[in-house]
N, CA, C and O atoms as CSV, one atom per row, in Angstrom:
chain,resi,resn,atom,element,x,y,z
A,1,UNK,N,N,111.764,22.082,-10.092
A,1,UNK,CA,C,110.636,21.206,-9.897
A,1,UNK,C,C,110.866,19.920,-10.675
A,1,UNK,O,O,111.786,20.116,-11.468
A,2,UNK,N,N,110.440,18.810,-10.752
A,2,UNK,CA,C,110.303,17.073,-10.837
A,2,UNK,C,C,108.920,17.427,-12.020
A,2,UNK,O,O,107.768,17.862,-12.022
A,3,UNK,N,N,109.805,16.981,-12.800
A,3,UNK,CA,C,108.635,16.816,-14.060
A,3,UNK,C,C,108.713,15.205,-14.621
A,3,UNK,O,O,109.615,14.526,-14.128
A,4,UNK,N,N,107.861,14.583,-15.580
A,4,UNK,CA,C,108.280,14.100,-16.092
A,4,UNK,C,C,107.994,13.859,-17.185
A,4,UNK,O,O,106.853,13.410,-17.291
A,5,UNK,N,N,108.612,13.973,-18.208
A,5,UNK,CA,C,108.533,14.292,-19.675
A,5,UNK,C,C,107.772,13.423,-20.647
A,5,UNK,O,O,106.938,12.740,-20.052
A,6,UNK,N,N,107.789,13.255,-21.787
A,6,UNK,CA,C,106.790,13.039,-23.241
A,6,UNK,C,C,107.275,10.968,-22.985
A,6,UNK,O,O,106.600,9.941,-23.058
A,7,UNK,N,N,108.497,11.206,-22.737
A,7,UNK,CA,C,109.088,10.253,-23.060
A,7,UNK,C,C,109.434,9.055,-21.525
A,7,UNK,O,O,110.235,8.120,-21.538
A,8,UNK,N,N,108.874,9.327,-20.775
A,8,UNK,CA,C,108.253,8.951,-19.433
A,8,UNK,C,C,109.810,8.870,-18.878
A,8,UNK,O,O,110.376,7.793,-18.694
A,9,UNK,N,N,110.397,10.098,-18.648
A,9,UNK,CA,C,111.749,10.320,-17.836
A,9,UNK,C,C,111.246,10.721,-16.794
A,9,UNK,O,O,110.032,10.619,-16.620
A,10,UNK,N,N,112.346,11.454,-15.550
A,10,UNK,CA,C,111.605,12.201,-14.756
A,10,UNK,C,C,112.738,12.977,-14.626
A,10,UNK,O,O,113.751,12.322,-14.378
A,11,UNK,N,N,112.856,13.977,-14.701
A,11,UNK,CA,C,113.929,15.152,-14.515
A,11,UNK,C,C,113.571,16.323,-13.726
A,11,UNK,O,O,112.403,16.632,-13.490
A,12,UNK,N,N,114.945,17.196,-13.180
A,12,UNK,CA,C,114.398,18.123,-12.564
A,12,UNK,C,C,114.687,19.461,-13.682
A,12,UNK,O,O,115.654,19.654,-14.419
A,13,UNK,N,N,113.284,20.377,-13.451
A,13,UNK,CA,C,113.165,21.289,-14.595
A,13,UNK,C,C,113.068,22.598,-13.783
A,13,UNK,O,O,112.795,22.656,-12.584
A,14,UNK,N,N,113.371,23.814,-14.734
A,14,UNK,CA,C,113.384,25.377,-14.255
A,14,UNK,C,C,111.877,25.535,-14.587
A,14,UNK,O,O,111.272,25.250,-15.620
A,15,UNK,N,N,111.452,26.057,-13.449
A,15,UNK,CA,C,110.544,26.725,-13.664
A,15,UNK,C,C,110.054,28.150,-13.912
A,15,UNK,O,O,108.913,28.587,-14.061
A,16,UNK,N,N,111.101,28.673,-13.912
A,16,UNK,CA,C,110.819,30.271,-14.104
A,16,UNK,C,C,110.351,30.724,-15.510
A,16,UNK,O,O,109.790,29.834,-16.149
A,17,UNK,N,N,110.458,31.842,-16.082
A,17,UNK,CA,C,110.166,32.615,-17.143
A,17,UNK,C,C,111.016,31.861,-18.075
A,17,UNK,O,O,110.382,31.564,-19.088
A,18,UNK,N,N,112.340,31.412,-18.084
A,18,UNK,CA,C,112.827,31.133,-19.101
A,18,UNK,C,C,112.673,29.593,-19.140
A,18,UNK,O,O,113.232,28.940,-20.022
A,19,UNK,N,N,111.961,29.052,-18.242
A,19,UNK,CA,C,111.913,27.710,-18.216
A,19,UNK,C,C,111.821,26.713,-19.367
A,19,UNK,O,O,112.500,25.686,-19.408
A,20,UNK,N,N,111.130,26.998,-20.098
A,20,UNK,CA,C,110.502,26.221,-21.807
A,20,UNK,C,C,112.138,26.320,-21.727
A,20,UNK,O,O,112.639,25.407,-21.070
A,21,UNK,N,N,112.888,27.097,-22.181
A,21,UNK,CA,C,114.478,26.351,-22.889
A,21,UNK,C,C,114.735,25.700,-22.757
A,21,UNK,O,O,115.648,25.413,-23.531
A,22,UNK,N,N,114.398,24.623,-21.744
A,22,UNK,CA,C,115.555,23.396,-21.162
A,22,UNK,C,C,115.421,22.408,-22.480
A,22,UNK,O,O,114.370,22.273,-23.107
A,23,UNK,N,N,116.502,21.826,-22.755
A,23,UNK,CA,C,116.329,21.294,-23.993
A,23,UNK,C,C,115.284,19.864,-24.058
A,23,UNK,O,O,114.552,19.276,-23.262
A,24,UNK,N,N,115.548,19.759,-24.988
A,24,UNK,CA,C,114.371,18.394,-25.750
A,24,UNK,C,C,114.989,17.302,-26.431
A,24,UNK,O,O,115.876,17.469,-27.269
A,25,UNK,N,N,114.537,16.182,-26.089
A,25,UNK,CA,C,115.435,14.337,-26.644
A,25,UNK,C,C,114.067,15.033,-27.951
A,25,UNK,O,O,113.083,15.760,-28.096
A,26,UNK,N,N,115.311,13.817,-28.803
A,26,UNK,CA,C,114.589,13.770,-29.634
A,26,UNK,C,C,113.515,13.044,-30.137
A,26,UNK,O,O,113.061,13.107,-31.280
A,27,UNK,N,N,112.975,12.052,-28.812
A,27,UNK,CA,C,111.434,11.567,-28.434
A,27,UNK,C,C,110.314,11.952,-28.298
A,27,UNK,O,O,109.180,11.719,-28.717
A,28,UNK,N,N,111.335,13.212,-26.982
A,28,UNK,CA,C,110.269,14.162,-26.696
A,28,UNK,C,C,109.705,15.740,-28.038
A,28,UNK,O,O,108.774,16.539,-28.145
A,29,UNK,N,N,110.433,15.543,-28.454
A,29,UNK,CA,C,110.175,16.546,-29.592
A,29,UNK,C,C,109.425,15.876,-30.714
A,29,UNK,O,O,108.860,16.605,-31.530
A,30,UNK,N,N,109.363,14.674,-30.834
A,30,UNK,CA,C,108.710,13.774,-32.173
A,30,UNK,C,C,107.029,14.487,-31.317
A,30,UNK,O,O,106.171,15.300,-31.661
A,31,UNK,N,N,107.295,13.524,-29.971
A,31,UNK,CA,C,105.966,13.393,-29.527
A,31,UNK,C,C,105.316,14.628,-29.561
A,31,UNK,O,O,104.109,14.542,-29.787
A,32,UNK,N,N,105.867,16.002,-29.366
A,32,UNK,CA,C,105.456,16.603,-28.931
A,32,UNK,C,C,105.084,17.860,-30.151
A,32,UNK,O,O,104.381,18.858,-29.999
A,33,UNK,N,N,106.002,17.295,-31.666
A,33,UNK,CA,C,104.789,17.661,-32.878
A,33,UNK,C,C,103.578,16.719,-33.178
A,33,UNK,O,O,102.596,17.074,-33.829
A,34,UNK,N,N,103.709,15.815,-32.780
A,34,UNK,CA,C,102.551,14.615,-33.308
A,34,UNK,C,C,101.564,15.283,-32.423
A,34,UNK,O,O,100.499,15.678,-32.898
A,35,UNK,N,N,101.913,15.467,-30.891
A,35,UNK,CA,C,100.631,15.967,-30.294
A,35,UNK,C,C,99.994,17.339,-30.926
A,35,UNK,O,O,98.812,17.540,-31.203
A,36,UNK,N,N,101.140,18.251,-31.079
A,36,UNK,CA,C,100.830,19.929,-31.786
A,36,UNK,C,C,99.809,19.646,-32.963
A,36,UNK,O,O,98.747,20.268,-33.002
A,37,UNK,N,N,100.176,18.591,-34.039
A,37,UNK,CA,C,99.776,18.234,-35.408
A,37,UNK,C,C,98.173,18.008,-35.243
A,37,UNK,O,O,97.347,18.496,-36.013
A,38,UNK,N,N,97.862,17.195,-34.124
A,38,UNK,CA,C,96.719,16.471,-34.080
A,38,UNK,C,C,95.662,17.506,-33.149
A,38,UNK,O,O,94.538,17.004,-33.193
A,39,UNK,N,N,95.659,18.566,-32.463
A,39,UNK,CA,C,95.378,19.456,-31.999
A,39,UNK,C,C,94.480,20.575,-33.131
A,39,UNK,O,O,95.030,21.027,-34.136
A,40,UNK,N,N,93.068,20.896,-32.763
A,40,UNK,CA,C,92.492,21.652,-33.599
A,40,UNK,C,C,92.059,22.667,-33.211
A,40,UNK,O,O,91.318,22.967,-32.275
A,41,UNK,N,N,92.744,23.416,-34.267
A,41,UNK,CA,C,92.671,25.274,-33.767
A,41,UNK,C,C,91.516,25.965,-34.286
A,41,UNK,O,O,90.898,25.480,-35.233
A,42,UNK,N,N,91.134,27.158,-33.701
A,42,UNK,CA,C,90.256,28.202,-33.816
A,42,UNK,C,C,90.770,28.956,-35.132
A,42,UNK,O,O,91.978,29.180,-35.071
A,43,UNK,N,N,90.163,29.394,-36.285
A,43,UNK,CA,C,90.991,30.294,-37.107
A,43,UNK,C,C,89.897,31.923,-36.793
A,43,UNK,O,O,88.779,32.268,-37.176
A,44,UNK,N,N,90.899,32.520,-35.966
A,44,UNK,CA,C,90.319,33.760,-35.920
A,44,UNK,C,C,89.411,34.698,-36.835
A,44,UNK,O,O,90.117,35.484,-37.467
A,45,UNK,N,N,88.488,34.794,-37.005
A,45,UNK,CA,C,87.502,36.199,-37.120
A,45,UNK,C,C,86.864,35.281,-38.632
A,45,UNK,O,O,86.144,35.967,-39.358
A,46,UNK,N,N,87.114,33.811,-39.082
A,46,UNK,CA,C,86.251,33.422,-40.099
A,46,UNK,C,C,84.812,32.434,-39.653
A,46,UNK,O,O,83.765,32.049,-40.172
A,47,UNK,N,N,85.457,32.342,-38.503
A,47,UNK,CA,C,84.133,31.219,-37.729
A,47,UNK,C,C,84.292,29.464,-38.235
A,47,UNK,O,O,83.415,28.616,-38.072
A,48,UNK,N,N,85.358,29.286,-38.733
A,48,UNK,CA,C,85.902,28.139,-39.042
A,48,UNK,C,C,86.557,27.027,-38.280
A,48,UNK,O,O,86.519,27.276,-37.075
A,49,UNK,N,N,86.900,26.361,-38.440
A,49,UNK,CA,C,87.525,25.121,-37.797
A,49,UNK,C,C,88.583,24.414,-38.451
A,49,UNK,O,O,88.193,23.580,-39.269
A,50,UNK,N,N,90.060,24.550,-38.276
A,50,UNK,CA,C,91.017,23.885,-38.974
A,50,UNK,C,C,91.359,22.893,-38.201
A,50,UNK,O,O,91.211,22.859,-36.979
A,51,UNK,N,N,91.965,21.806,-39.092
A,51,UNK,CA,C,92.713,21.043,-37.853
A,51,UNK,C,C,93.768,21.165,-37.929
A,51,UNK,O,O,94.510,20.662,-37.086
């Protein structure tokens, strides 16, 4: 399948089960902790809010 990535490429990607492996520039990997970083999680069973 035609994706196109963090880093506004457009490549063709696996989509199956093992798909996530296809590797990562190292643009797309900056971007794609900055996005993880800034993302706010649930902390299970305290009723809290982390970011």
């Amino acid at each position: 399948m035609l994706v196109l990535t963090l880093c506004r490429k457009q490549l063709s990607a696996d989509n199956s089960q093992l798909g996530w492996l296809w590797s990562t520039c190292r643009d797309c990997n900056a971007e794609a902790h900055r996005i993880a970083a800034s993302q706010v999680s649930v902390v299970p069973g305290d009723g809290t809010f982390a970011p």
